[in-house]
C-alpha positions as CSV (number, residue, x, y, z in Angstrom):
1,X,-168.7,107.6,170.6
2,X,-170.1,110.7,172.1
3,X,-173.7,110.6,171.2
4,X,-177.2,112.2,173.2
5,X,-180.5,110.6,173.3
6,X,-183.4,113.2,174.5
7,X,-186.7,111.4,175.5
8,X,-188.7,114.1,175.0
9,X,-192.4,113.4,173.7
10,X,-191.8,116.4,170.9
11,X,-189.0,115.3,169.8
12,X,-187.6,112.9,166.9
13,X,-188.4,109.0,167.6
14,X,-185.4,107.5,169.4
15,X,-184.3,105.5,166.4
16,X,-184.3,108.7,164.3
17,X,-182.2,110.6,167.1
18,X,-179.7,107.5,167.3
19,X,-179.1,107.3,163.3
20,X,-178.8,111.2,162.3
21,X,-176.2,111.4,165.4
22,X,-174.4,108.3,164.3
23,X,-174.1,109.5,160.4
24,X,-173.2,113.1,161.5
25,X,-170.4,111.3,163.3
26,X,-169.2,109.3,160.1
27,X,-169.3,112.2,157.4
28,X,-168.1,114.6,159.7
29,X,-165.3,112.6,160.3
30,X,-165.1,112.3,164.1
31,X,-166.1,108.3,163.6
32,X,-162.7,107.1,161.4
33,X,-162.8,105.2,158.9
34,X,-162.1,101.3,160.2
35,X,-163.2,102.0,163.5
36,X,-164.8,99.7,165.2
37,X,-168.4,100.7,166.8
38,X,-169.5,99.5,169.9
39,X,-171.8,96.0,169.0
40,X,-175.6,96.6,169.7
41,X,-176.1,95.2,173.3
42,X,-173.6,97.5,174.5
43,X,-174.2,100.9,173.3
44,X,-177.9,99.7,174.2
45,X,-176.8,99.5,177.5
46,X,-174.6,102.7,177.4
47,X,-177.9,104.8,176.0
48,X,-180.3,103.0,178.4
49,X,-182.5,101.7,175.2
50,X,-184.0,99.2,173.6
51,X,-181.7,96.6,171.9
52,X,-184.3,96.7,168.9
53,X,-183.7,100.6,168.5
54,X,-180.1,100.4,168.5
55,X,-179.9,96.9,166.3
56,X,-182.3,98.8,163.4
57,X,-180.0,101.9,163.2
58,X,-176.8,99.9,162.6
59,X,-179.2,97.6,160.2
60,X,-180.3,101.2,158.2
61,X,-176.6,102.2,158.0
62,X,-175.3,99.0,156.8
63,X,-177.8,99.2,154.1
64,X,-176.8,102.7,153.1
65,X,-172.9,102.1,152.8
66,X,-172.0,104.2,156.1
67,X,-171.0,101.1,158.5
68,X,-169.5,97.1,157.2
69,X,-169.6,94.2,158.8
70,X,-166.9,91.6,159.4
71,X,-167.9,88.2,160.6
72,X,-166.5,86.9,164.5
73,X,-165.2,90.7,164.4
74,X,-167.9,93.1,164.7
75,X,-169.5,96.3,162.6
76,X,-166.5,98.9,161.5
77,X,-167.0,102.3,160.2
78,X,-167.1,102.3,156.5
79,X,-165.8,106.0,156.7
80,X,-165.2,108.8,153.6
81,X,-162.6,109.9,152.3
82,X,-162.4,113.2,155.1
83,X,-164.1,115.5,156.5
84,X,-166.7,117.6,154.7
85,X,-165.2,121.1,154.1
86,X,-167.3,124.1,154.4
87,X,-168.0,125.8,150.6
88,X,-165.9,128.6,150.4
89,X,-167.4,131.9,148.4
90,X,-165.4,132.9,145.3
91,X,-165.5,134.9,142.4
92,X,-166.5,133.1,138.9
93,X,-166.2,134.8,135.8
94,X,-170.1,135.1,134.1
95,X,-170.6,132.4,131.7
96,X,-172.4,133.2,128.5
97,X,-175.6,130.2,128.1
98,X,-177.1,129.5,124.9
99,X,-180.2,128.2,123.5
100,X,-179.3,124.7,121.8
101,X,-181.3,124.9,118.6
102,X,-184.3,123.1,119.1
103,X,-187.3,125.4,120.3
104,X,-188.1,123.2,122.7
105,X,-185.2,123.5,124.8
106,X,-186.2,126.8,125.5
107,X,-187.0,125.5,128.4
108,X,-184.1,124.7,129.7
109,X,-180.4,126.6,128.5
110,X,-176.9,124.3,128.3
111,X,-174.1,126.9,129.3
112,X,-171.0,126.7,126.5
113,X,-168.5,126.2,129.1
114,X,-168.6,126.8,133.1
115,X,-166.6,126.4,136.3
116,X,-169.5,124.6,138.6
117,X,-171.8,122.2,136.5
118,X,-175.5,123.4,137.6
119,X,-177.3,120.7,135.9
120,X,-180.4,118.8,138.0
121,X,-180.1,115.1,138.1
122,X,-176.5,114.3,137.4
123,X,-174.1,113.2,140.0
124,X,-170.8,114.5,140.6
125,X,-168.9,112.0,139.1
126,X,-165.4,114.0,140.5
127,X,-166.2,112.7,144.0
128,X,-167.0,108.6,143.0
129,X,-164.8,106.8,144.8
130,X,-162.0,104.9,142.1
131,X,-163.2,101.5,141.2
132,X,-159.6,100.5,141.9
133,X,-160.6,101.0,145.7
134,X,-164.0,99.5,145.8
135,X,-164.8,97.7,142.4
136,X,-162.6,94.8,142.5
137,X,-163.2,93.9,145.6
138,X,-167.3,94.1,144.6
139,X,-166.4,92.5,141.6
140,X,-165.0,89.7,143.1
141,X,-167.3,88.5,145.7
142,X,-170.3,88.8,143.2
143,X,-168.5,86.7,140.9
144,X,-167.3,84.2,143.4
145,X,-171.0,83.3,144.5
146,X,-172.5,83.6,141.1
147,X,-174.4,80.6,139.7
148,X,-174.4,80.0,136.4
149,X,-177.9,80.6,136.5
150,X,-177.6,84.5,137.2
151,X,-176.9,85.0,133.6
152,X,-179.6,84.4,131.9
153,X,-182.4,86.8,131.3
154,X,-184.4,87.8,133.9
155,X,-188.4,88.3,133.6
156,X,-189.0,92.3,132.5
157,X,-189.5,93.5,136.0
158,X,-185.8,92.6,136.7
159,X,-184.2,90.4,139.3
160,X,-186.2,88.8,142.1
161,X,-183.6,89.3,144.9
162,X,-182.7,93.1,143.9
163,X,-186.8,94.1,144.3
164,X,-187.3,92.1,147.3
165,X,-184.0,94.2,148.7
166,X,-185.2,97.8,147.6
167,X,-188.8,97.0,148.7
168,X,-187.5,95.9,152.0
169,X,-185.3,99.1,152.3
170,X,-188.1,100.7,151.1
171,X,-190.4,99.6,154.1
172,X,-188.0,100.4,156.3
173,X,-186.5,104.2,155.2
174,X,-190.3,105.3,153.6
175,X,-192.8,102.8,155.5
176,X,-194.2,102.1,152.0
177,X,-196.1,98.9,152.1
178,X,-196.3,96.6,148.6
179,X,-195.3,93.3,147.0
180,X,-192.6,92.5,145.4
181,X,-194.1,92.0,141.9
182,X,-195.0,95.7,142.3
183,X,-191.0,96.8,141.8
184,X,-190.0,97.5,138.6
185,X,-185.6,97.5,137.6
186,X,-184.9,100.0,134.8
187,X,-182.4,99.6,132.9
188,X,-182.2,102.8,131.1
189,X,-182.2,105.2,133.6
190,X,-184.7,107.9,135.0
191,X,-186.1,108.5,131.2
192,X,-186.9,104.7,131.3
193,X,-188.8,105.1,134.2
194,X,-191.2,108.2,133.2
195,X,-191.7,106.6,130.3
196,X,-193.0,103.7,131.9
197,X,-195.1,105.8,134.4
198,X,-196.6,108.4,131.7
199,X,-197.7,105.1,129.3
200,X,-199.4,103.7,132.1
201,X,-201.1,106.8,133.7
202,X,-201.4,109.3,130.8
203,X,-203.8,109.6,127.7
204,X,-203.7,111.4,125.2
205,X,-205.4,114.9,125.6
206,X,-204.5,114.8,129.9
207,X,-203.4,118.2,130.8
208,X,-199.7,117.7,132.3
209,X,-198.3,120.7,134.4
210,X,-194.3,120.1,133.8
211,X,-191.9,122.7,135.7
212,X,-190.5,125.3,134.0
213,X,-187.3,124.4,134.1
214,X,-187.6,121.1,133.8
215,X,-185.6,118.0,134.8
216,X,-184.0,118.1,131.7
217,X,-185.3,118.0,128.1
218,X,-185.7,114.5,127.6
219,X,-188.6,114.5,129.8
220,X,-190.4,116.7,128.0
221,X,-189.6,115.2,124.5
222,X,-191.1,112.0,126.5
223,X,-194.5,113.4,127.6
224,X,-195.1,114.8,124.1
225,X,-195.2,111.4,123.0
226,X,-198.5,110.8,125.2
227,X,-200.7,113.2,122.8
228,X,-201.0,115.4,126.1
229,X,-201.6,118.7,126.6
230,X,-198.1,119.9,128.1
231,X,-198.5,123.3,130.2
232,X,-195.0,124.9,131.4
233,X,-194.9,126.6,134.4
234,X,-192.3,128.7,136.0
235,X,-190.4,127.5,139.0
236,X,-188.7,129.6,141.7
237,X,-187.8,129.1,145.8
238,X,-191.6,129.7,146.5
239,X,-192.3,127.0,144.3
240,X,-195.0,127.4,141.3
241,X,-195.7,130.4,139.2
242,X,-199.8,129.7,137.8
């Protein structure tokens, strides 16, 4: 595994150098899926650092799906599917967009038909990995260490365990620093959670500044429900338009 640590003052902290080599590796390919990595102590000792360094980057990708773990056996790559494939230009025929009727969507325009979906906030589902491959095997193992317990309700802020797990992540991707109890689980989605965020921090009458075009409609639909004062402003590369 072919990786560089600079020591440099001015440059990245080591862990940062350590994980964006080590993920570069795994979606470029050149780390294969299965492979076994080297365990912590000795690719500490090949890079002449810290044990603590190398043990939090294989922590970071564990937690983000890039490496798995196999007890007595050691930490393997968890791999994709190949290579990443540089975007080829093409020719696409022009695609008429039209308004969709309500005067408030002017704000945003839902093509007919089209070759590439453009829409903001919605994954490329093409790319998600079968659940034959990965769901069953999910499936199971949650199932298998399930306690009758689990299903029941949980309290409205959602499961215990799951907050504790995204604050901890949190802590360590985006050093933010809160309890537990402060972690909220949505159910329904992103609109769930504005919704939750404009009741709690909006009045009616607030001026609210909402990019022009916006996420997608339902988020403005959602702020109009406040009583506020909803000003549109235009979004390009630069960034606002006032």
């Amino acid at each position: 595994m072919f990786v560089t640590i600079d020591r440099n003052d001015k440059l990245p902290p080591l862990t940062k150098q350590l994980y964006n080599q080590m993920r570069e590796l795994i979606m470029s390919g050149q780390l294969e899926k299965d492979k076994r990595i080297p365990s912590s102590r000795q690719l500490a000792y090949e890079l002449k650092l810290s044990r603590v360094v190398v043990v939090e980057v294989y922590e970071q990708l564990l937690a983000e799906g890039y490496l798995y773990s196999k007890s007595g056996a050691g930490t393997f790559v968890m791999g994709i599917e190949g290579p990443r494939k540089p975007c080829v230009e093409r020719e696409v025929a022009p695609v008429d967009f039209v308004p969709t009727g309500n005067p408030r969507d002017s704000l945003r325009t839902v093509p007919e038909s089209s070759i590439v979906d453009m829409r903001t906030g919605a994954p490329n589902l093409s790319i998600f990995p079968p659940l034959d491959k990965w769901g069953g095997k999910i499936y199971r193992d949650i199932c298998h260490s399930l306690v009758p317990e689990r299903l029941d309700y949980y309290k409205s802020q959602g499961s215990y365990e799951l907050r504790h797990q995204i604050l901890a992540y949190l802590k360590r991707t985006r050093g933010v620093i809160a309890d537990t109890e402060q972690v909220v689980i949505t159910t329904g989605g992103a609109a769930q959670g504005f919704t939750l965020i404009a009741r709690t921090i909006i009045s009616a009458g607030d001026d609210v500044v909402l990019e022009d075009p916006p996420i997608n409609n339902d988020i403005y639909e959602m702020l109009a429900t406040t009583g506020a004062r909803i000003h549109s402003v235009k979004v390009d590369d630069e960034g606002g338009s006032w």
